[in-house]
C-alpha positions, 0 to 999 in steps of 0.5 A: 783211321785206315792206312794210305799206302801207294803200291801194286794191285798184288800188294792187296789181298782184294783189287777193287775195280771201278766200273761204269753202265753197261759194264763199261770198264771205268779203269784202263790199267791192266790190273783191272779183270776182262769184264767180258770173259765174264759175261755168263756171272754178271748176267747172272748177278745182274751186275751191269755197273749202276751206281750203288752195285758191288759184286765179289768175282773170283780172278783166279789169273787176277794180281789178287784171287778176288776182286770187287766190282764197282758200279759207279753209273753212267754220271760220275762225279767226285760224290759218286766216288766218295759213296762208292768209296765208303760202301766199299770200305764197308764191304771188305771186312774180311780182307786185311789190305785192299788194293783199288783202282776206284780213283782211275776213273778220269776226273780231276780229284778223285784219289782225294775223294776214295780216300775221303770216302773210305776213311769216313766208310771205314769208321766206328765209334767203339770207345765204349765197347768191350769187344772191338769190330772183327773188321780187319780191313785196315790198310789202303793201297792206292794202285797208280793209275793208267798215268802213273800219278797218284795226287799226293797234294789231294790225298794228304787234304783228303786225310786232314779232311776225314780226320776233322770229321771223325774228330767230329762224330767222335765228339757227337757221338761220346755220352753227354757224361764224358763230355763236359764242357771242360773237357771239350775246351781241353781238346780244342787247346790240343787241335793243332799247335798252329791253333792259339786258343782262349778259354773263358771259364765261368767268372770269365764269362760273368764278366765278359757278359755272356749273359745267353751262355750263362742262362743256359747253364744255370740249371747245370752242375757242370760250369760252361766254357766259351771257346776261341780258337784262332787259326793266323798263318803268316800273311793271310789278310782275309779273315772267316770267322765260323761260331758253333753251337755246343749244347752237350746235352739239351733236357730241354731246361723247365721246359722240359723235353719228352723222354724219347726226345732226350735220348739223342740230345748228346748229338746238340753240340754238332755244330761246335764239334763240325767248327773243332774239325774243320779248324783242326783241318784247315790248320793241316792243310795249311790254308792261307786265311785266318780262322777264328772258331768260336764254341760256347760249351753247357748243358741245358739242364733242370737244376734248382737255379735253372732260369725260369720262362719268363726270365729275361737275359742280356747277351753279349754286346747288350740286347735282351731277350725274353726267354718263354721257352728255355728249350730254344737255348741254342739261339741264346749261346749263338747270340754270344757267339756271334757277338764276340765273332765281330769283335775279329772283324771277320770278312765272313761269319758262319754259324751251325747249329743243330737249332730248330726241328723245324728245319728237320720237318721242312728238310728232312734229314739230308739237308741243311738249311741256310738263312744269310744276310748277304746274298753273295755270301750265302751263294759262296757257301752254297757252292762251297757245300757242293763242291764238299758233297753236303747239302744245303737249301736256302731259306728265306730270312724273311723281315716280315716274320720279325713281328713274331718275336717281338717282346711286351718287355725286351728286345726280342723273344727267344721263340716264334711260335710253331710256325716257320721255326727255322725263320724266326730262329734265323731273325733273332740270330740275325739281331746280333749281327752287326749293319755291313757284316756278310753272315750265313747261317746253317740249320743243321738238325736234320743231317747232324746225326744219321739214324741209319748207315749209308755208303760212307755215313755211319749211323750216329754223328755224322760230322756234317759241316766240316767239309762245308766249312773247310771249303768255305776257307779254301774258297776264301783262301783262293 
């Protein structure tokens, strides 16, 4: 990660500047360049401060011999400044310690979000490289604003923050054969030591009964974990419990996946991996609330024992499921998951999943789906996700859909049909969720992996959830 520091403009070998429409001065200090003195290069440029613009203009009587202009629009918000943040962390390879002013514009927050912004720009996944980036960009000075306050409290959130999700993207984007499912219950033990956690190890989940997580592991040589981590500092009385699905690489099971479709199935245990960064972070921060994260691990593969469509299983507290397609696996862990959430009695529960590409052709690859049994639940973390710079759309968790997964012999089907995917998945979810708990499900197959980089997303895992989740708690905290 890149180094946060607090000092002057001189510190840096490169001052960023913020600048609103109409070339507006968007910084009062008196570091920031006399954007009229150079009116005759910006026309040329045709810099005029909308949002998305950079331009590198020579300052030779500057604190540094060059600065970078930043438009930011004539609407800033927190998110304009985590954008504008990670293009510039993108942009100033060259220079080894960039001094900004981007967190001087006047909004409540905002060193919080250039340090998110650029941490998350900033980032690259070389763990597999031979050659590491000749980006020598590695240090950030924080120039105290016209008021001379930095927020130190929103600066060390906004660092817990960007290192939940680039625990995350590093979790996603390493191959499937460095990640088992062991492997992955070893790191969430390593979170935090304010995090207790319990591994429950194949004999423990024969006998637990995770029937769901047990049949998605049958074709795989690699033995499944299912993960609780808890998160109780002292006195917190309100207890959110949050459930992700580990898929560390989906064939698809007998029903196979086509080969082009298998090349970023590493990316199917986003869910956990977005529940391993935020309970890293809230942990971190501190928050006053009770997290349990819970984190079924398996791969789903082709193996001789593999179940068969048509077999049926008994998740977790003793519903059936009928499986007719073994590539809708990611509802079979979740309905274990779940089951064991209720067994903390949470006052919330939040699922993720990258669970049906059904969501991604309803939402494309920007935004989540939400489907919820509660609606002030659901309208918690929506506003949560806002507040977080994540996008999520509420579906319909629409009872009449239930039909479509009824079984001739079990409870319920594992699949719908190819019609309102999303829904379905969400109905069956939802039959593992007791009467009175308030639960929310998010989709995330569309945003979980970017295919190309912009502003502060990189392309690959993106770690999308974990702030989402963290505000959840900090809401729920508050």
């Amino acid at each position: 990660m890149i180094d946060i520091v607090r000092g002057r403009p001189q510190d840096g070998d490169l001052l960023v500047v913020p600048v609103l429409a109409d070339r507006t001065p968007g910084s009062t200090h008196e570091a920031a360049p006399d954007l009229a003195s150079m009116e005759s290069l910006l026309d040329a440029k045709d810099f005029s401060g909308k949002k998305n613009q950079l331009q590198f203009v020579p300052t030779p009587d500057g604190p540094t011999p060059e600065a970078l202009l930043v438009g930011l629009g004539d609407d800033v918000d927190l998110e304009t400044l985590r954008r504008a943040a990670g293009s510039v962390a993108r942009a100033v390879g060259r220079y080894r310690t960039v001094a900004t002013l981007l967190h001087d514009v006047d909004l409540e927050g905002a060193e919080g979000a250039v340090v998110l912004g650029t941490q998350l720009g900033a980032y690259r996944f070389e763990e597999y490289r031979s050659e590491p980036s000749k980006d020598k960009f590695s240090s950030l000075v924080l120039v105290a604003g016209s008021d001379d306050v930095i927020d130190e409290e929103g600066v060390a959130r906004a660092e817990a923050i960007a290192s939940g999700v680039i625990l995350a993207r590093d979790l996603v984007n390493r191959p499937a054969q460095d990640k088992p499912p062991a492997a992955l219950a070893d790191i969430a033990s390593s979170l935090s030591p304010e995090v207790a956690v319990t591994i429950y190890d194949e004999a423990d989940i024969a006998e637990m009964g995770f029937g769901g997580l047990a049949a998605v592991n049958a074709g795989a040589d690699r033995p499944a974990r299912m993960v609780v981590m808890e998160y109780r500092p002292e006195g917190a009385e309100t207890t959110v419990a949050f459930v992700g699905k580990g898929i560390v690489f989906d064939s698809g099971g007998l029903s196979i996946k086509p080969a082009a479709m298998m090349e970023t199935m590493k990316t199917d245990m986003a869910g956990a991996a977005a529940v391993l960064g935020a309970v890293q972070a809230i942990a971190a921060i501190g928050l006053d609330v009770n997290v349990i994260g819970i984190t079924p691990f398996t791969e789903n593969l082709t193996g001789g024992s593999a179940t068969r469509p048509g077999d049926v299983m008994r998740a977790y507290k003793g519903k059936t499921i009928e499986i007719l397609n073994t590539d809708a696996e990611g509802r079979l862990v979740l309905a274990d998951g779940l089951g064991l959430a209720q067994d903390f009695s949470p006052d919330l529960v939040v699922d993720i999943a990258t669970l049906t590409g059904a969501c991604k052709v309803a939402l494309g690859t920007h935004i989540g789906g939400l489907l919820s049994n509660d609606d002030e639940a659901a309208e918690l973390v929506l506003s949560a996700a806002t507040a977080a710079g994540e996008k999520l759309w509420r579906l319909p968790l629409e009872e009449e859909y239930g039909s479509l997964i009824e079984s001739d012999i079990a409870d319920m089907k594992n699949t719908g049909g190819r019609y309102g995917g999303t829904i379905t998945a969400g109905l069956i979810l939802a039959e593992f969720v007791d009467d009175g708990t308030s639960w929310v499900h998010l989709d995330v197959a569309g945003p979980a992996r970017a295919d190309s980089t912009e502003h502060y997303v990189i392309k690959g895992g993106s770690g999308f959830g974990v702030r989402t989740l963290v505000a959840v708690a900090e809401a729920l905290a508050g």
